[in-house]
C-alpha positions, -999 to +999 in steps of 0.1 A: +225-099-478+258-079-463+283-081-486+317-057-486+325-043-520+356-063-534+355-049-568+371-012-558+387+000-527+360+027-511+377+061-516+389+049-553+352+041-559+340+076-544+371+095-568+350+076-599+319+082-584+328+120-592+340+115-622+311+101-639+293+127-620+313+153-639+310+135-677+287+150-704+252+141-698+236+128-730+219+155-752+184+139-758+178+144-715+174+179-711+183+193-680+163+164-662+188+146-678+219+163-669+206+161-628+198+123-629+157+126-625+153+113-664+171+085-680+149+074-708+166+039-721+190+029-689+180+000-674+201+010-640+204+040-622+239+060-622+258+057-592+261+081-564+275+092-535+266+116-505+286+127-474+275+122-439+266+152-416+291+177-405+318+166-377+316+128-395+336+113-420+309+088-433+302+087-474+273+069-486+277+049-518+255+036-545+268+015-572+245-007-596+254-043-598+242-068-615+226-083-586+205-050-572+224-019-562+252-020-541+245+006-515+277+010-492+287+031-459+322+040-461+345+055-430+368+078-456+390+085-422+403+042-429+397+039-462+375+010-460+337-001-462+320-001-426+286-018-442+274-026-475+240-046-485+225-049-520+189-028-521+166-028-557+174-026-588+173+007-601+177+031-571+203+058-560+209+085-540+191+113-554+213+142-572+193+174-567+210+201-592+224+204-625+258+198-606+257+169-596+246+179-557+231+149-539+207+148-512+188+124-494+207+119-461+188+133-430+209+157-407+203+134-375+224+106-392+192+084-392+177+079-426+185+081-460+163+082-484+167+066-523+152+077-557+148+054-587+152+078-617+124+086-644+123+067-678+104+099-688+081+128-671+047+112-683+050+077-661+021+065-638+043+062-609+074+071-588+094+047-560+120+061-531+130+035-505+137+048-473+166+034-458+179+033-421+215+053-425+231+029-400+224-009-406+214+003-444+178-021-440+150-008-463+123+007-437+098+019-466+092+022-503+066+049-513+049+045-540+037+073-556+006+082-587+028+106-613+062+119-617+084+131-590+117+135-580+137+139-545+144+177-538+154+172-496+149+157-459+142+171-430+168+168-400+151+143-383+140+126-412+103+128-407+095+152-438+108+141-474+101+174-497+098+163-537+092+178-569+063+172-585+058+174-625+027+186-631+033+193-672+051+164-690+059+188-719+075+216-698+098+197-673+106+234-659+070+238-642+065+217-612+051+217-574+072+213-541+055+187-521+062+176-488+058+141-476+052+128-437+068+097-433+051+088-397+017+095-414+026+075-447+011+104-477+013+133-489+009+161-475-021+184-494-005+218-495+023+226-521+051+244-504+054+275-516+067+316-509+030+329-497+046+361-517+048+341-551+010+321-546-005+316-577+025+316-595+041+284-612+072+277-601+098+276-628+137+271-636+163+247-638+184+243-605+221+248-611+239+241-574+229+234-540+242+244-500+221+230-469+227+252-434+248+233-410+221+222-388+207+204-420+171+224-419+177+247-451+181+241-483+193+266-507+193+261-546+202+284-570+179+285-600+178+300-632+155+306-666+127+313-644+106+338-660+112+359-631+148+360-635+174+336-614+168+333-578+176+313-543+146+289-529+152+292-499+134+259-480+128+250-442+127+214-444+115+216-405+089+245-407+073+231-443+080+267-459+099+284-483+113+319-497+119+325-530+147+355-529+151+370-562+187+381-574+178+412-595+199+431-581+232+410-586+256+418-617+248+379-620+266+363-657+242+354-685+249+315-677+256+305-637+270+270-648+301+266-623+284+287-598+282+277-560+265+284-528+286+283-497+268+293-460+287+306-433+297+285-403+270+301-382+246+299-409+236+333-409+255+345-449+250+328-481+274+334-507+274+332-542+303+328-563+317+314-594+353+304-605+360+319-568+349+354-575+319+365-553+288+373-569+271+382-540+257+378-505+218+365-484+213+375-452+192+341-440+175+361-415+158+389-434+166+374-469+187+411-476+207+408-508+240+420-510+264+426-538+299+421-535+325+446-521+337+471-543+374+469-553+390+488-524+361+487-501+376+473-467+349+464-447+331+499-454+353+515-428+364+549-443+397+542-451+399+562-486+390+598-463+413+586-438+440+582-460+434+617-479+428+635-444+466+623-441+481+630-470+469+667-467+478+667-428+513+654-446+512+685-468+508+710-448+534+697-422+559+698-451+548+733-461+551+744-424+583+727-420+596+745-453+590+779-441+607+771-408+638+764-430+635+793-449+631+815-424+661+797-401+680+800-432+673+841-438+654+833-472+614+848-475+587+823-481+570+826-510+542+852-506+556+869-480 
């Protein structure tokens, strides 16, 4: 069934879409709550939204009905709904952080993928419906034994990667599993840091930045035991690198903090209320603090500038004596 949405123009439905994104969440959720993977007692899903990739102006909508859920493409550039059809009850695009960062959307521009939200961690199973991004038809629904949640898509939209729950009484333990759409299952391996095997993989993520080719996903954790940290996953290579910020001056709380990567994808940036935090190096995985106040660039400006000011001295010294001297009067010392 194509329907356009009639109810709310498309950008004023996006501006609300944030805005509920940015309410309270409800106490009794937990962090799991607060992201959108648990809603114990809501019979729909929230709504959601997700931008195409970069160079597009696309924004994928979904918005619970009472029919299904509305799930909408919308060209932001005209202000108006380019295709809309009504999919299950139940799903939305998948928010991935604490937030509100949604995911779900392959690189390419060819599938997106849908999550329907946990009633609680110890359910039997977990549905996604994977959606082609153009004409919005369900290709798939995966069903799933246990609880899991959407954590990111490969650029070609071949690998989903999820989070599975392996501890229905500590929601912050859990397993990154990849998923092969072509082959229809589950891929056997958890992906994990080889460096951190063995190791249960813990925290609550706070915010999320993919590289702008769409194959890395950065989230920025925190209450591991290990202290906070970047996982740093290659949705194309089925790897990842857990890069510890230890040596960050990082606040007690990184609520409000961000990720940014560089055009060229080679610099992650962390910051918070637009003060830098630090810097990764996404090639070597180097962590940097911020500059200094006064460092410029670490060129030596400070030496340059006292070199001067004694050249300046002397020069007026020198000059001083000439004056003196032109004048008839001794300098001093002489």
């Amino acid at each position: 069934m194509n329907r356009r949405l009639s109810l709310v123009p498309a950008v004023a439905l996006i501006v609300l879409l944030v805005a509920a994104a940015s309410a309270p969440a409800k106490p009794h959720g937990g962090y799991l709550n607060e992201k959108g993977v648990v809603t114990p007692g809501q019979a729909q899903a929230p709504a959601g939204a997700i931008a195409g990739p970069p160079g597009s102006n696309p924004v994928y909508v979904a918005q619970p009905t009472d029919d299904g859920t509305e799930l909408a493409r919308v060209d932001t550039a005209h202000n108006a709904t380019v295709e809309s059809r009504t999919v299950d009850t139940g799903f939305t695009i998948p928010v991935v952080a604490i937030d509100k960062s949604t995911s779900g959307l392959s690189a390419d521009g060819g599938t997106l993928v849908l999550a329907r939200p946990l009633s609680d961690l110890g359910q039997r199973t977990t549905q996604f419906e994977v959606v082609a991004a153009k004409s919005l038809r369900v290709r798939e629904l995966i069903t799933l034994r246990g609880s899991y949640s959407f954590d990111a898509i490969s650029p070609d939209g071949n690998l989903i990667y999820l989070i599975q729950y392996t501890n229905p009484a500590k929601p912050s333990q859990y397993l990154v599993r990849a998923y092969d759409l072509g082959a229809g299952r589950l891929l056997r391996a958890p992906v994990v840091d080889p460096d951190e095997a063995g190791q249960p993989m813990t925290g609550r993520p706070m915010t999320r930045a993919m590289s702008p080719d769409g194959r890395w996903a950065y989230t920025l954790y925190q209450g591991s035991d290990e202290g906070p940290f970047v996982h740093a996953l290659d949705t194309s290579a089925h790897r990842a690198v857990c890069v510890d910020l230890d040596g960050l001056a990082l606040p007690a709380h990184l609520a409000g903090s961000r990720l940014a990567v560089s055009d060229d994808g080679s610099r992650l940036t962390i910051s918070r209320d637009g003060a830098e935090l630090g810097t990764i190096d996404t090639q070597s995985f180097a962590v940097s603090p911020p500059p200094s106040p006064g460092d410029h660039g670490g060129f030596p400006w400070a030496l340059i500038a006292a070199a001067a000011g004694i050249a300046l001295i002397g020069s007026c010294a020198v000059i001083a004596i000439r004056r003196r001297r032109a004048s008839g009067l001794a300098a001093p010392g002489t």
